[in-house]
SETI-104928 format. One record per residue (C-alpha): residue in three letters; z, y, x. Coordinates in steps of 0.02 Angstrom, whole numbers, padded with zeros to 5 digits, always signed. Layout:
ALAZYX;...
% end
This chain:
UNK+11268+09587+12124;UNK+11291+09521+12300;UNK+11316+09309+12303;UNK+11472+09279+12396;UNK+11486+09094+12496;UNK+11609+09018+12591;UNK+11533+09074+12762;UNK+11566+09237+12678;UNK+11738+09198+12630;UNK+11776+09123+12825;UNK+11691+09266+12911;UNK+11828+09409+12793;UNK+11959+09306+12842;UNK+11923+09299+13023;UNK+11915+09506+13028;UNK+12069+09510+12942;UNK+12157+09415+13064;UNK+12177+09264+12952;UNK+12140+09083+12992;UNK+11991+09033+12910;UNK+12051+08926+12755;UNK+12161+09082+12728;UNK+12093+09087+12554;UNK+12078+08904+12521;UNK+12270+08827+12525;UNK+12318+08666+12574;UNK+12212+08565+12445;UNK+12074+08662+12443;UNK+12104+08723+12259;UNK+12179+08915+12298;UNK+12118+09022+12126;UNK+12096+09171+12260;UNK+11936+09070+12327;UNK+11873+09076+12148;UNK+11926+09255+12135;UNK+11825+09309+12288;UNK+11656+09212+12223;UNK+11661+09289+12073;UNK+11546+09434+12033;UNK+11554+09486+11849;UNK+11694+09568+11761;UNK+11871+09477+11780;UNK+12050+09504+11780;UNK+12160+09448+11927;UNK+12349+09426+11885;UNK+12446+09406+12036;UNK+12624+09386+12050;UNK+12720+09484+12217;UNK+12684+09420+12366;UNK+12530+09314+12313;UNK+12423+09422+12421;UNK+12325+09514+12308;UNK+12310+09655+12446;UNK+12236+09561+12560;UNK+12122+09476+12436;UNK+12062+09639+12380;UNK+12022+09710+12534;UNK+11930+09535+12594;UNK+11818+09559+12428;UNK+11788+09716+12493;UNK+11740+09683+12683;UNK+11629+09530+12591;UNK+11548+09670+12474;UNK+11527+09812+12622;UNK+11429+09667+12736;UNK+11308+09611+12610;UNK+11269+09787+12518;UNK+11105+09857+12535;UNK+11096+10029+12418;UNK+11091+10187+12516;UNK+11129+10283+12365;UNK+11238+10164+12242;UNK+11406+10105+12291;UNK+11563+10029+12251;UNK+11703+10120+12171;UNK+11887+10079+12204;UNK+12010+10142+12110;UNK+12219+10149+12097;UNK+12357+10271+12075;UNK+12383+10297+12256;UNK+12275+10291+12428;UNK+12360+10121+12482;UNK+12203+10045+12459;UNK+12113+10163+12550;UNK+12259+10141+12691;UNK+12231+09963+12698;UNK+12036+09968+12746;UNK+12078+10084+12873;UNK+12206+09988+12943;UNK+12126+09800+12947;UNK+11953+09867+12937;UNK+11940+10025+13008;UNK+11867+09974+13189;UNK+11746+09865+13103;UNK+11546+09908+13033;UNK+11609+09854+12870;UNK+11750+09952+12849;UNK+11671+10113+12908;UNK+11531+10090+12781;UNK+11668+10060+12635;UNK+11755+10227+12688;UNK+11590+10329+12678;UNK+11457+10391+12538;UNK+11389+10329+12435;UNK+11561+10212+12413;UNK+11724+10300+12348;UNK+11880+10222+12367;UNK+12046+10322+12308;UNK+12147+10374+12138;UNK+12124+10382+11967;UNK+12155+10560+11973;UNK+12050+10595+12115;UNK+11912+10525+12057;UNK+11909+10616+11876;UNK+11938+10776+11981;UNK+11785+10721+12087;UNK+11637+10693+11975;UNK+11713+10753+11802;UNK+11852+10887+11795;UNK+11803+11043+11950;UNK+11631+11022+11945;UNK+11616+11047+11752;UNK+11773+11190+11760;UNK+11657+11298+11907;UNK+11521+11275+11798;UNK+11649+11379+11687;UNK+11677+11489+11813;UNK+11850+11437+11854;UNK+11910+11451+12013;UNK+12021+11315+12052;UNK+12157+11373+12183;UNK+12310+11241+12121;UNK+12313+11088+12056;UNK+12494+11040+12024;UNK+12612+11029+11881;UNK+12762+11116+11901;UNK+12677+11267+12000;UNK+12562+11300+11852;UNK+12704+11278+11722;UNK+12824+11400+11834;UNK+12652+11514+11840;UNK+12634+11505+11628;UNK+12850+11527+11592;UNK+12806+11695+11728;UNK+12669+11751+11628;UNK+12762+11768+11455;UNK+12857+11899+11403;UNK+13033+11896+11416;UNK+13077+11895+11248;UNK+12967+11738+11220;UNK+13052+11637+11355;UNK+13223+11671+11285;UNK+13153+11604+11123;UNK+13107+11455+11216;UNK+13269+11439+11292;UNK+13371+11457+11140;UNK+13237+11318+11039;UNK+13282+11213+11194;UNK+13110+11224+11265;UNK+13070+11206+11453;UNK+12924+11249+11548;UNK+12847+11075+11510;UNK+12797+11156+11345;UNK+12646+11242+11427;UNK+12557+11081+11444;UNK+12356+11138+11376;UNK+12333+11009+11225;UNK+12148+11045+11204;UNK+11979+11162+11254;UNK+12058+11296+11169;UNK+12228+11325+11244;UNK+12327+11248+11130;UNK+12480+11172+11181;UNK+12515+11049+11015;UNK+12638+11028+10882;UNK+12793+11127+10934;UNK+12958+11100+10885;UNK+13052+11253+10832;UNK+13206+11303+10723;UNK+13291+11162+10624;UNK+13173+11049+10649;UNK+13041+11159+10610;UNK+12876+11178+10696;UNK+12810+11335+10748;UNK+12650+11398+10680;UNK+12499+11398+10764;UNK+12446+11591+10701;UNK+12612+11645+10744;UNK+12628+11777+10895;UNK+12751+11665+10998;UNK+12646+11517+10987;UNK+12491+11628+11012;UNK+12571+11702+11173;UNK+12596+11550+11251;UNK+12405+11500+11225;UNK+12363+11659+11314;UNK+12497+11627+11446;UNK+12367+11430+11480;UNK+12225+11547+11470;UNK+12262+11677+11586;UNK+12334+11521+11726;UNK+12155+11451+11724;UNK+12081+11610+11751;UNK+12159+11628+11884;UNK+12135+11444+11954;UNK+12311+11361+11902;UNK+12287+11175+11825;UNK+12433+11032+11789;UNK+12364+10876+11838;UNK+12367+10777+11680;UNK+12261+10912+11624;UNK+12108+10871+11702;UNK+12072+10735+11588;UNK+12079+10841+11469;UNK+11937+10946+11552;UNK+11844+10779+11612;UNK+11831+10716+11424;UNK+11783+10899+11395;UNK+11612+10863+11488;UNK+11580+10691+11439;UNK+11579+10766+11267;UNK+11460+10918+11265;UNK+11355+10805+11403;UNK+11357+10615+11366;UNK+11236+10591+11525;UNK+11375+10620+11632;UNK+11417+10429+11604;UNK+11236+10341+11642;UNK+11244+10450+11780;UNK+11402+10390+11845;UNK+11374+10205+11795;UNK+11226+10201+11890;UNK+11298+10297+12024;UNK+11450+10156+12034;UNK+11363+09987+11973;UNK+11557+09902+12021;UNK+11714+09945+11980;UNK+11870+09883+12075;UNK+12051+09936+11985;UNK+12185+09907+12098;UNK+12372+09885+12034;UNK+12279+09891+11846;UNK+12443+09872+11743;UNK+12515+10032+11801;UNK+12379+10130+11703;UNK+12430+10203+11563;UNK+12343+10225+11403;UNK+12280+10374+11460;UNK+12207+10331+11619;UNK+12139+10160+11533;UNK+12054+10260+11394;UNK+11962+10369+11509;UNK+11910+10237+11643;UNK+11880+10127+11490;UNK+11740+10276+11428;UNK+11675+10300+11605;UNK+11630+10145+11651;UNK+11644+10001+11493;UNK+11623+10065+11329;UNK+11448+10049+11256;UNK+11292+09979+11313;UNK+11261+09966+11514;UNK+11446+09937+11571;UNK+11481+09902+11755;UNK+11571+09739+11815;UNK+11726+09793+11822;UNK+11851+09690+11920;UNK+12032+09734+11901;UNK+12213+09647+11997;UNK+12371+09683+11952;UNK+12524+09601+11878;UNK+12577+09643+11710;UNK+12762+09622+11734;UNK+12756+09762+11884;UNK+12678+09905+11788;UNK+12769+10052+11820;UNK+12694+10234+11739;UNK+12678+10396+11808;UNK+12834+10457+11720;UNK+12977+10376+11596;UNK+12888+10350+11427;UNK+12721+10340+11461;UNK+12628+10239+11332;UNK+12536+10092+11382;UNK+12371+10042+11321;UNK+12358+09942+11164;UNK+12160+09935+11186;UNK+12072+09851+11350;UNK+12241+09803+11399;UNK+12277+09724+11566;UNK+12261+09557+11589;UNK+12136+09508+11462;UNK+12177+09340+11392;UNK+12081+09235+11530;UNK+12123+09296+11696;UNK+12144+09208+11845;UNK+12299+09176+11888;UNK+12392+09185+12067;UNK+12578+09117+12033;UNK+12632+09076+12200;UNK+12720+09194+12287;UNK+12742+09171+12473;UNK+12851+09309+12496;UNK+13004+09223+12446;UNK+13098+09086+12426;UNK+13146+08994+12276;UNK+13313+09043+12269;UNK+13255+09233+12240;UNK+13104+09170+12103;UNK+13217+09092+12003;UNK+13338+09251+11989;UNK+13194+09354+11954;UNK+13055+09260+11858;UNK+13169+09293+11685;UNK+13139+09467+11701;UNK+12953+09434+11688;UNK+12870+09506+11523;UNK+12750+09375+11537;UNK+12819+09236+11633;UNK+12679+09108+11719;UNK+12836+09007+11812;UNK+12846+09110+11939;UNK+12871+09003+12103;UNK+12937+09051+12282;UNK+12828+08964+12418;UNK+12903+09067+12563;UNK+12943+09168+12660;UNK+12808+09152+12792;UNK+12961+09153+12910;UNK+13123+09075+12938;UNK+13289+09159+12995;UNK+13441+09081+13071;UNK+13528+09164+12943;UNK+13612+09036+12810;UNK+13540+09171+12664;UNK+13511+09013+12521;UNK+13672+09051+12423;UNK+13713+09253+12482;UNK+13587+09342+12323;UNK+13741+09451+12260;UNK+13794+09555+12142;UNK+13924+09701+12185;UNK+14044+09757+12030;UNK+14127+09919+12085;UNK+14235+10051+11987;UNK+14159+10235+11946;UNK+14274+10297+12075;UNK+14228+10179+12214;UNK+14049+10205+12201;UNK+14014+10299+12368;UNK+14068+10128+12437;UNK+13928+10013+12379;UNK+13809+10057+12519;UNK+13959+10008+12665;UNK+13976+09851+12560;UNK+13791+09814+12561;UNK+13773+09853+12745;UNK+13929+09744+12787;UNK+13841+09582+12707;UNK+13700+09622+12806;UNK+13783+09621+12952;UNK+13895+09456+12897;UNK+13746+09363+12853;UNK+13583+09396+12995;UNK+13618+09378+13162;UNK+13606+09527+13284;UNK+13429+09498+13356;UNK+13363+09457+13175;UNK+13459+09652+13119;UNK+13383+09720+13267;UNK+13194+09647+13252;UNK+13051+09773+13228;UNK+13008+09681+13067;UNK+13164+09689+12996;UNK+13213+09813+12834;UNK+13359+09841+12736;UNK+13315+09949+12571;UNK+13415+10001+12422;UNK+13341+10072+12272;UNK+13359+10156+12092;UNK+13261+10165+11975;UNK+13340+10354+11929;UNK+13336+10442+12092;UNK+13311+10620+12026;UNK+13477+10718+11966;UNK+13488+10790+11782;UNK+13469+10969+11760;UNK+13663+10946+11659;UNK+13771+10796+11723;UNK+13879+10707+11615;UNK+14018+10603+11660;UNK+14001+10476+11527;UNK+13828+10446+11633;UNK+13892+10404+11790;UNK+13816+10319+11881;UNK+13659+10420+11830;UNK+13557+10416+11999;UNK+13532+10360+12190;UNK+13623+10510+12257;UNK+13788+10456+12163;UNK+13808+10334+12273;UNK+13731+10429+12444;UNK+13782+10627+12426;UNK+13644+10689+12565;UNK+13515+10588+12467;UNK+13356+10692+12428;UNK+13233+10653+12307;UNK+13088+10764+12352;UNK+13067+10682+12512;UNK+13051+10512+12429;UNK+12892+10533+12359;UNK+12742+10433+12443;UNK+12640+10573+12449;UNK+12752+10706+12467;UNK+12709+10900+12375;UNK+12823+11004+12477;UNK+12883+11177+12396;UNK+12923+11266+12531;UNK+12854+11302+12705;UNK+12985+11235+12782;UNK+12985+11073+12714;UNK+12805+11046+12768;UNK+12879+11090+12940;UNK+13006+10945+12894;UNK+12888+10808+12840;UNK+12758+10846+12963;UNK+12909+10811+13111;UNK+12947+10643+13021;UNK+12768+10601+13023;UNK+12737+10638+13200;UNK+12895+10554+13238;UNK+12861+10402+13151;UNK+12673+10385+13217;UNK+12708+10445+13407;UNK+12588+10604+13417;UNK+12602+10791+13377;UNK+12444+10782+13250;UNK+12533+10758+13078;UNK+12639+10917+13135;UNK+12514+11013+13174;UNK+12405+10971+13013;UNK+12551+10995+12896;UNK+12584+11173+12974;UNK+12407+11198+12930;UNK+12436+11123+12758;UNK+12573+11241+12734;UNK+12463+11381+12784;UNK+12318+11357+12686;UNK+12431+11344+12524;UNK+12517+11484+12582;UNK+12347+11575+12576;UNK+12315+11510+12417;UNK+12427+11634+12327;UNK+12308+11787+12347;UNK+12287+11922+12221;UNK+12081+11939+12253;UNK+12066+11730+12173;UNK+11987+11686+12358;UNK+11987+11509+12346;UNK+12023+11413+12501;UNK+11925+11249+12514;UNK+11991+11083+12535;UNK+11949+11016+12722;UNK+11997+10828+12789;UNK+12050+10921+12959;UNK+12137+11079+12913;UNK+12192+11144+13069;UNK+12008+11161+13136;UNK+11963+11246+12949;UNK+12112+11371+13006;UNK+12044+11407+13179;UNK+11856+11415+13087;UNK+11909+11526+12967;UNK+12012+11629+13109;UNK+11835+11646+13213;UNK+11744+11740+13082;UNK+11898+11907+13116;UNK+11884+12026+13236;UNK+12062+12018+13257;UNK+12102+11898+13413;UNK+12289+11915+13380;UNK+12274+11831+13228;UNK+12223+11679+13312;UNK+12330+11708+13465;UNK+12491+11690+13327;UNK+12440+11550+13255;UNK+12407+11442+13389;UNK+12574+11517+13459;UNK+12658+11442+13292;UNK+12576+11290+13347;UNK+12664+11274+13485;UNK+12812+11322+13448;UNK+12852+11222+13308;UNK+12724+11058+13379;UNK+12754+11063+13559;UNK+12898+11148+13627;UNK+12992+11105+13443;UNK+13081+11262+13429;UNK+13138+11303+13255;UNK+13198+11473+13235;UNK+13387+11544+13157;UNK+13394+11597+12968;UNK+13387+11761+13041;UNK+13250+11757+13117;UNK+13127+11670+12983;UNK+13191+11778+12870;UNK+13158+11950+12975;UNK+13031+11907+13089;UNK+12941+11735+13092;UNK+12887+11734+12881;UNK+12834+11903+12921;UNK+12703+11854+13049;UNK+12635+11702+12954;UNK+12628+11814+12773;UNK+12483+11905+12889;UNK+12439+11769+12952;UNK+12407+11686+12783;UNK+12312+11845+12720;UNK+12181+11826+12865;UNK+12144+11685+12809;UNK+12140+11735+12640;UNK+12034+11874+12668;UNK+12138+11986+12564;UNK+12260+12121+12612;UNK+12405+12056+12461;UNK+12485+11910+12435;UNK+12559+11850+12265;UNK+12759+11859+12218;UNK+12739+11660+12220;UNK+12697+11663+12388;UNK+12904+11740+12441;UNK+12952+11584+12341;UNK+12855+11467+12454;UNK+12916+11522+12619;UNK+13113+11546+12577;UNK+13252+11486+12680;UNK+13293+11291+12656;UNK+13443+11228+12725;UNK+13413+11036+12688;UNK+13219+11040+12757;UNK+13307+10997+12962;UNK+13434+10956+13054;UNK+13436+11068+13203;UNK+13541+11070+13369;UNK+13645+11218+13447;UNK+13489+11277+13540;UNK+13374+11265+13401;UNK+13282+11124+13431;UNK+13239+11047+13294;UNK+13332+10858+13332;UNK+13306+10735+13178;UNK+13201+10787+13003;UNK+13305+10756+12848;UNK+13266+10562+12790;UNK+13360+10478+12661;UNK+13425+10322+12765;UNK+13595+10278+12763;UNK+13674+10211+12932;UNK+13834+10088+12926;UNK+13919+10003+13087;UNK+14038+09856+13068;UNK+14123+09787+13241;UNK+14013+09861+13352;UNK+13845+09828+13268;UNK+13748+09953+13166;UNK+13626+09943+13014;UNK+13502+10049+12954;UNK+13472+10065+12767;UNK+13322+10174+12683;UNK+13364+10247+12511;UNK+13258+10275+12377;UNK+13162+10259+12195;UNK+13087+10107+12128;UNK+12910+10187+12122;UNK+12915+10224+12295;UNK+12937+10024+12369;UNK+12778+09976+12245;UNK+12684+09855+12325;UNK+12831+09836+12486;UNK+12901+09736+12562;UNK+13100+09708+12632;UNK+13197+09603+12723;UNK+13352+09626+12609;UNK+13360+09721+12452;UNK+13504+09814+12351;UNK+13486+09876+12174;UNK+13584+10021+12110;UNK+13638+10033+11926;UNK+13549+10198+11865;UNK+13545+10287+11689;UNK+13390+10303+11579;UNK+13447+10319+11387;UNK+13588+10196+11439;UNK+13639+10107+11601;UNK+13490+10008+11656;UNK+13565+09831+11718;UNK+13706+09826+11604;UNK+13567+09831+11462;UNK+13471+09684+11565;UNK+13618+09584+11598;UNK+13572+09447+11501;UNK+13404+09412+11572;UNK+13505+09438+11746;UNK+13616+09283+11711;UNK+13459+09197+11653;UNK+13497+09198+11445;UNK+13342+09273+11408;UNK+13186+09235+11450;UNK+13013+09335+11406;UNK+12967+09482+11297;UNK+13067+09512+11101;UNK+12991+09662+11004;UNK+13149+09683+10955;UNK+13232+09733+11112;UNK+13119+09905+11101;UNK+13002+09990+11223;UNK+13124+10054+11339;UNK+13200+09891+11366;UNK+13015+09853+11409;UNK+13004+09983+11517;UNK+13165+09952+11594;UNK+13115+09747+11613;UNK+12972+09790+11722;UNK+13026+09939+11831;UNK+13182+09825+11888;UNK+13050+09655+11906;UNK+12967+09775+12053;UNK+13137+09801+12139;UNK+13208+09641+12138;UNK+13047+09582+12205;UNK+13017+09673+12364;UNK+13152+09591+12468;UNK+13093+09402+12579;UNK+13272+09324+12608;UNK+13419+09429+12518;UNK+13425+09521+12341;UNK+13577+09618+12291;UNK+13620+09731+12138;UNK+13758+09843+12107;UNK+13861+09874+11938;UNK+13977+09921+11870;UNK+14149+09813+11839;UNK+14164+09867+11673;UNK+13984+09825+11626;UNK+14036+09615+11660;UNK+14168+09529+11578;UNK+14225+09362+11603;UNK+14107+09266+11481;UNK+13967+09350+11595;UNK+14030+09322+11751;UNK+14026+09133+11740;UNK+13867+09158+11687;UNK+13800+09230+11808;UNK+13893+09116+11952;UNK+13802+08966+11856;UNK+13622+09046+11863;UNK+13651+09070+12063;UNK+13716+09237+12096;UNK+13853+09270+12217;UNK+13985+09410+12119;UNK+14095+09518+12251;UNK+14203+09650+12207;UNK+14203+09800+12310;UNK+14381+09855+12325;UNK+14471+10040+12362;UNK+14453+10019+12570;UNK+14255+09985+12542;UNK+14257+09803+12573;UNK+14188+09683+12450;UNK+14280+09517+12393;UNK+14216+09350+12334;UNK+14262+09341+12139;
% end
């Protein structure tokens, strides 16, 4: 391993823009110094806004200058890109970051990476094709492939397509729960039919994406090697945002890289009061669990001030004394005593987002509301709606309190499930980043998945630039039209940003781009799946009279008070990890019960650390709602409901610093 000095230490903070005791603090006795310098296996706990981003990527520019293998190299992993991101976006005009972003380095996710090395190589060895790799896709795929009588089964046992999830090599999908509490045999035809319904989606190149572990541990079984191989391959392992793994992901990561003789240095960061999991209920892991009992610590936040630490740090499963040395910036604003909580009635709950934006507007001055820098969030930490919706629920999720909220274009990296909507997001990416490219590589995007549904199993590769790989593949036919439409869709939709009528994708334009897709494909038949995929979608646009398409759907919420006007982005929880906001609002959401009415206590500062018996979901709950109320720099609000605080509760939570306001009938809040 590489020995890292201060010259080291100056020179990473000098590409990054930083001054050169960046790392150091004001007495010389920073822990991320001793963080950077250290080159065998550690944990890194770091509270929001210490900078553990920018630490990591430093260690990393420090690593890419003084590495000298050709064919070994450093492995960086996470449950999204962001790290990835944030090379290329401090590093990526520098010789260091360009050698980080190449072979033999890889820097991405957790499931990337097992799909990488472990899970496709080993299933083509099988002779798998793999066409799809996504979760509900496959499962629609498997609920197609049964008979009908067997789906009504499942229906009336109160089964959804989740229960094709492949439990093992064989096709098995589990235990499953039948008839008064009964569970179905494993010999019995149902059960039997809904192995071969997982069977027959692999053969013909459908996968979930938790199921490539499966497949990955698969081939570290029946060839141990695999691991040497990869441990030499990766001699250091860098685990970004470590406390969001679940037990899972640890266990597997864990086998590749520690367990046994000849384990890597493994460095991982993270802070164990953030971890949010891939989905509600995920288990966490019991064994190498993140931190280990002597990390270094990074308690200083200098996103914040005190006023917000002190409202949060009670929420903290494992509270260090959280402290609030910032923000790097101060406003004009007088924001010390405005952290508030807004109690509003189930019928008044369209309201809360006027309320919030109002208080905005009351409390930063125009030119602060108006800076480039500034960003006014609001968040849930339900943002999906129930298939049934109960009343006794409400408030269940974000759109209860925005109707035109949608969910599926809050995800970070966005799956559309229709052509159109990859028409949608690709418009908000070029919109957002100035330049028609992200159009035009979604439409190819859309294209190439499009041509994924073919009845011959063709499998179309994965390519970083897909609309060259279109106009490649389109080079090998005879056929010039072919080519002449697609670059005419090109235009259309990129340049000239014409978006056609429901007529007219429906009886003209999805005809050309089916034959379209099967050029590419190669094949003269497309798959039923493939009707699904390009079907009319009202919410994927806005368009104007002459159908242009004017403003892609975005979930931000836009309020004006005397003139002035605020803009407010709505979403999940999961999708501000790692953000950060000017002002914050949290909405009360439902998961088994109301979320902050079951935290009130450690809101109003009663309750302080982790009790067993509070149960996991109160866990779960604790650290989900620690990431929200930590994103924002100068102003934190939540929303509940009236009936969730009495009056015991709401002196209590005047005393611990909170601000209460009712939000009356008209929309306006009040001071209580």
């Amino acid at each position: 391993m590489p020995v890292i000095t201060d010259d080291d230490i100056r020179h990473a903070s000098q590409l990054l823009g930083l001054p050169s005791d960046a790392f150091y603090g004001p007495d010389g006795n920073d822990p991320r110094q001793d963080a950077l310098k250290r080159m065998d296996s550690i944990d890194v706990a770091a509270c929001p806004g210490s900078g553990k981003t920018t630490l990591l990527v430093a260690k990393l520019a420090i690593l890419a200058k003084k590495w000298s293998s050709s064919t070994r190299g450093i492995c960086v992993l996470s449950h999204t890109n962001a790290a990835r991101h944030e090379i290329e976006k401090h590093l990526g005009n520098t010789s260091e970051g360009q050698k980080l972003l190449g072979y033999p380095h890889y820097i991405g996710t957790i499931h990337g990476f097992v799909n990488e090395f472990l899970s496709l190589p080993f299933l083509r060895s099988k002779g798998y094709d793999v066409n799809v790799i996504d979760t509900d896709i496959c499962r629609k795929k498997r609920l197609f492939l049964l008979p009908v009588k067997t789906r009504n089964a499942l229906d009336q046992a109160k089964h959804n397509s989740s229960i094709l999830s492949i439990q093992d090599a064989n096709f098995g999908v589990g235990k499953v729960r039948w008839s008064k509490g009964s569970e179905l045999g494993q010999n019995t035809p149902t059960y039997l039919e809904l192995v071969d319904a997982c069977r027959r989606s692999t053969n013909d190149g459908y996968f979930c994406h938790n199921e490539m572990f499966l497949w990955a541990t698969e081939l570290m079984d029946q060839s141990p090697l695999v691991i040497s191989t990869l441990r030499d391959r990766f001699p250091i392992l860098l685990v970004d945002e470590a406390q969001d793994n679940s037990q899972e992901q640890t266990e597997i990561l864990s086998r590749i890289f520690m367990t046994g003789e000849s384990s890597v240095v493994r460095q991982r960061y993270g802070d164990a009061n953030q971890a949010i999991y891939d989905f509600q209920g995920a288990k966490e892991s019991l064994k190498d669990a993140f931190p280990d009992p002597n990390p270094i610590e990074l308690p200083n936040s200098h996103r914040f001030g005190p006023g917000i630490a002190s409202l949060v740090d009670p929420l903290g499963l494992n509270p260090y004394g959280l402290k609030g040395t910032g923000p790097k910036f101060s406003l004009n604003s007088k924001l010390d005593d405005q952290n508030t909580i807004f109690l509003f009635d189930e019928d008044n709950a369209k309201n809360v987002l006027g309320a919030y934006g109002d208080l905005i507007l009351d409390v930063f001055s125009e030119k602060e509301v108006n800076a480039d820098w500034f960003k006014a969030n609001a968040l849930g930490n339900i943002h999906k709606p129930p298939k049934k919706e109960e009343a006794s629920k409400f408030p269940h999720h974000v759109k209860h309190y925005m109707a035109a909220y949608d969910h599926e274009l809050n995800k970070s990296d966005p799956k559309p499930s229709t052509f159109l909507q990859y028409i949608s997001l690709g418009k908000s990416l070029s919109e957002h980043q100035g330049e028609t490219y992200p159009m035009v590589e979604k439409i190819a995007e859309a294209l190439l998945r499009l041509s994924s549904f073919n009845t011959e199993q063709k499998v179309i590769e994965r390519r970083r630039h897909k609309y060259r790989y279109i106009l490649d593949l389109l080079m090998q036919e005879t056929d010039l039209k072919s080519r002449e439409t697609y670059l005419r869709l090109i235009k259309k939709l990129s340049v000239e940003c014409y978006f056609p009528s429901k007529d007219e994708w429906e009886n003209k334009w999805c005809e050309h781009i089916k034959k379209l897709a099967q050029k590419i494909a190669g094949t003269e038949e497309l798959k039923l799946e493939a009707d699904e995929f390009l079907r009319w979608d009202d919410n994927s646009y806005f368009l104007s009279e002459d159908g242009k398409i004017t403003k892609p759907k975005s979930n931000t919420f836009s309020h004006e008070k005397n003139g002035r006007e605020i803009s407010i982005k709505v979403g999940s929880i999961h999708s501000v990890k790692g953000h950060t906001h000017t002002a914050t609002l949290v909405f009360e959401t439902f998961w088994n019960d109301h979320n902050l009415e079951k935290l009130l206590p450690w809101i109003y500062g009663d309750t302080k650390g982790w009790n067993k018996k509070n149960g996991e979901r109160q866990k779960n709950r604790l650290k989900s709602h620690y990431v929200a109320m930590t994103r924002p720099t100068h102003l934190l609000c939540l929303a509940m409901k009236r009936s969730s605080v009495d009056n015991d509760a709401l002196v209590l939570l005047k005393k611990n610093g909170w601000k209460v306001r009712e939000i009356s009938k008209n929309g306006h809040y009040i001071d209580l």
